[in-house]
Structure formats: structure tokens, C-alpha cells
C-alpha positions as CSV (number, residue, x, y, z in Angstrom):
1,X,-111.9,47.4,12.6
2,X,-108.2,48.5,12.4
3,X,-105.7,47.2,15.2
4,X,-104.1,50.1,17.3
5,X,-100.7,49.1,18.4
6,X,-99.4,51.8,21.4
7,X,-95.3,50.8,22.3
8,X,-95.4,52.0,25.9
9,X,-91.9,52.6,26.4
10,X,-90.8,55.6,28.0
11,X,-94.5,57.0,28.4
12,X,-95.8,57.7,31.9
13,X,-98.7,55.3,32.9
14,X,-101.2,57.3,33.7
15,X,-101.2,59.9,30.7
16,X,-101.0,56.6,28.2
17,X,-103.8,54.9,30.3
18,X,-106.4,58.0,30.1
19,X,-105.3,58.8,26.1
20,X,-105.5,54.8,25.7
21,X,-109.1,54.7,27.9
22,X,-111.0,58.1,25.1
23,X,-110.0,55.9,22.5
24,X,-111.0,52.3,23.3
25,X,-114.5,54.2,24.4
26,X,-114.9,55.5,20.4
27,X,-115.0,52.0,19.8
28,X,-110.9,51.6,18.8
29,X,-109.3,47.9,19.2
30,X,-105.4,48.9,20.8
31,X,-102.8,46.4,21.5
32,X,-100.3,47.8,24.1
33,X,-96.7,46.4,23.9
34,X,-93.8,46.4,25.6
35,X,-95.7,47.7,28.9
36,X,-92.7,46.6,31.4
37,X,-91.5,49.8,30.3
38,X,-94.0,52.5,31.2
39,X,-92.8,54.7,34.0
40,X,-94.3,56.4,36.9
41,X,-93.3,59.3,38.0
42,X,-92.4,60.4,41.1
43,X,-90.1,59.4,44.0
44,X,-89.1,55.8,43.9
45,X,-89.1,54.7,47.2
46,X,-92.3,56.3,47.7
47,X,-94.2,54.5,44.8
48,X,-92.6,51.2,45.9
49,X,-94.1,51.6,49.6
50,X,-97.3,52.2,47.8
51,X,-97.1,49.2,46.2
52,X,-96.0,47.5,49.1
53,X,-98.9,48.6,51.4
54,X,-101.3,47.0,48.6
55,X,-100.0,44.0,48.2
56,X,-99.5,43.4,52.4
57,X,-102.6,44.7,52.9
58,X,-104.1,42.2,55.9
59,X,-108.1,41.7,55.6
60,X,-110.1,39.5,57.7
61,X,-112.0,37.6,55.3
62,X,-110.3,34.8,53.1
63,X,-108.4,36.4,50.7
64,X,-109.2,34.0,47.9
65,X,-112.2,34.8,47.8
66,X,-112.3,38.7,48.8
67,X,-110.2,41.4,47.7
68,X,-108.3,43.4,48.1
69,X,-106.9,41.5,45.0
70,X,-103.6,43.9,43.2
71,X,-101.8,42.8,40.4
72,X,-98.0,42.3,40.4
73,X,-97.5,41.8,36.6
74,X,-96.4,44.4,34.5
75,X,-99.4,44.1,31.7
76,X,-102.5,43.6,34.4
77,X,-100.9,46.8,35.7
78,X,-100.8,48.5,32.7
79,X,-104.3,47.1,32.1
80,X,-106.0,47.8,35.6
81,X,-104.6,51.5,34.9
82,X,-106.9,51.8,31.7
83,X,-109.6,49.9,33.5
84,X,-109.5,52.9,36.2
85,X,-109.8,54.8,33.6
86,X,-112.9,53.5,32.0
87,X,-116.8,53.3,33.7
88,X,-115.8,49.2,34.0
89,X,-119.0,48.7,36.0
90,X,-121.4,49.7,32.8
91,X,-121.8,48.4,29.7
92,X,-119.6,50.7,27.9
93,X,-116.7,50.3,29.8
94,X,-117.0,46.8,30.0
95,X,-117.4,46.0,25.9
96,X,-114.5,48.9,25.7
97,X,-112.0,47.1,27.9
98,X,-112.7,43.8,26.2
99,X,-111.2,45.4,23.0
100,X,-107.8,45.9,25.3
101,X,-104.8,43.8,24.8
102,X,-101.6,44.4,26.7
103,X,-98.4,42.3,26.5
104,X,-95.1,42.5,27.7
105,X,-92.4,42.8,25.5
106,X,-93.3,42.8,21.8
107,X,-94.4,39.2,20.7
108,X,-95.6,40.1,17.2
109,X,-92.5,43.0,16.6
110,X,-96.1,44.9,15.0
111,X,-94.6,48.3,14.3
112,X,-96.2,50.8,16.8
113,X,-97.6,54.2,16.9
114,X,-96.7,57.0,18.3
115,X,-99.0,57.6,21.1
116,X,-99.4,61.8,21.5
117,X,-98.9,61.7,25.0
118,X,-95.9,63.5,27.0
119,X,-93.0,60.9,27.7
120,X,-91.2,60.8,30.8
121,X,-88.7,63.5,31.4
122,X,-88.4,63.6,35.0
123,X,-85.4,62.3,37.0
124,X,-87.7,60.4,39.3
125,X,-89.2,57.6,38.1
126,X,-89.9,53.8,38.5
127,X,-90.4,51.5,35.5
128,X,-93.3,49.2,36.0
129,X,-91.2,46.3,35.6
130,X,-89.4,47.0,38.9
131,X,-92.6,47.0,40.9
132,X,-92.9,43.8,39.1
133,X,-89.5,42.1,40.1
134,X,-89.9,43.6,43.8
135,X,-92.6,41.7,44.3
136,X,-92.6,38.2,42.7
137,X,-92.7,38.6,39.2
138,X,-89.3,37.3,37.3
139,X,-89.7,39.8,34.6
140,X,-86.8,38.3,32.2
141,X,-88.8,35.3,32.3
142,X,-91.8,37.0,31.0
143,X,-90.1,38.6,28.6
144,X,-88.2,36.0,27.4
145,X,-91.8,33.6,26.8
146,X,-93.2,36.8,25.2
147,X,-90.2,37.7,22.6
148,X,-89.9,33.6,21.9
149,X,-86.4,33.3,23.2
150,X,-88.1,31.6,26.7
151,X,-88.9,27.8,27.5
């Protein structure tokens, strides 16, 4: 099977995730790179409260063993967006999301394609590296072990 690799700069995460979700069901392997920078749209301080709501959220269970479990780095973001986008919980969408790899930055500079999806040209957005850094995630560190130049 041939490699798919989607540079998800500048495209909005949702459009990329369903466009990336119809092909991974055909049966397509895709490597995702560079998915720090994928933006959602909308108002900023809105999407961070979002965000912020998840990852507070209190439960009365232990919450290592129950959820609500939300990611805070940028590719498990990127990922758990296609995975919303698959039927996860069958067959199908399980074998299809195992041929899914996402990574931040480019580690492998592969030369990526074009994805036909409508990039960002809104005013409002929020890159999903910023939800990253707001909460926890050092993303130059990340980047730095993914591009080589890290420790």
C-alpha cells in the first residue's frame, strides 16, 4: 500500500479530520505531519474555555481508571479528531484508525500532499499547539525531539 502524507498546516481540524477519516475507511495508510499547526476556527477565548472545562472536568470515580480522559498533545488531538470521525467501536473503524499516524512537526521532512480541503481564512482562530501549551504540553520541546534538534 502507498503512504499518504497530509502537512496539516494552516488547515482547519475538523474538515482535514473528516476528508482524512473517507479515506483511511477505503483502506488508505496517511501519515499526518506537522499537526501543532491545524487551526480551529472560531473565537479564541471561547475554544480555550472549552478546553479548559474538559480537562477540569471533576468526576467522582478515580480518574485513573475512569474517564473522562482528554488529550493535551497536539497529535492525540489531531488523532482523537479523526477517531470521532470514524465508527471506532466496530471493526472498520478500528482496523482504519490503526493505519493512522500523526506527528508533530515533520520528523522524516516526507514531502506532503495537498490535502483538498478549505484552509483557514478566518480572523478567529486558535492553532492546536496553543491549546497544547495552555495546558501542560511544552510544545518546542516536542517539536524539537520530533525535527531531531531536541535531547
Amino acid at each position: 500500500m502507498v503512504m499518504t502524507v497530509i502537512d496539516a498546516s494552516g488547515l482547519v481540524l475538523g474538515r482535514m479530520a473528516s476528508a482524512v477519516a473517507q479515506r483511511l475507511l477505503k483502506g488508505e495508510l496517511i501519515e499526518i505531519v506537522n499537526a501543532e499547526k491545524a487551526v480551529i476556527t472560531g473565537n479564541r477565548v471561547q475554544i480555550l474555555e472549552k478546553y479548559f472545562r474538559r480537562y477540569h472536568a471533576n468526576i467522582k470515580a478515580n480518574p485513573y481508571k475512569k474517564g473522562p480522559k482528554f488529550q493535551r498533545h497536539a497529535d492525540r488531538i489531531v488523532s482523537f479528531a479523526v477517531r470521532g470521525m470514524l465508527p471506532y467501536k466496530r471493526d472498520t473503524g478500528k482496523q482504519a484508525f490503526k493505519k493512522l499516524k500523526v506527528f508533530v512537526g515533520n520528523p522524516d521532512n516526507a514531502k506532503a500532499e495537498a490535502l483538498a480541503v478549505a484552509k483557514n481564512r478566518s480572523a478567529k482562530f486558535v492553532l492546536v499547539e496553543d491549546i497544547s501549551a495552555t495546558y501542560g504540553v511544552k510544545a518546542t520541546g516536542s517539536l524539537q525531539k520530533a525535527d531531531g534538534n531536541g535531547v
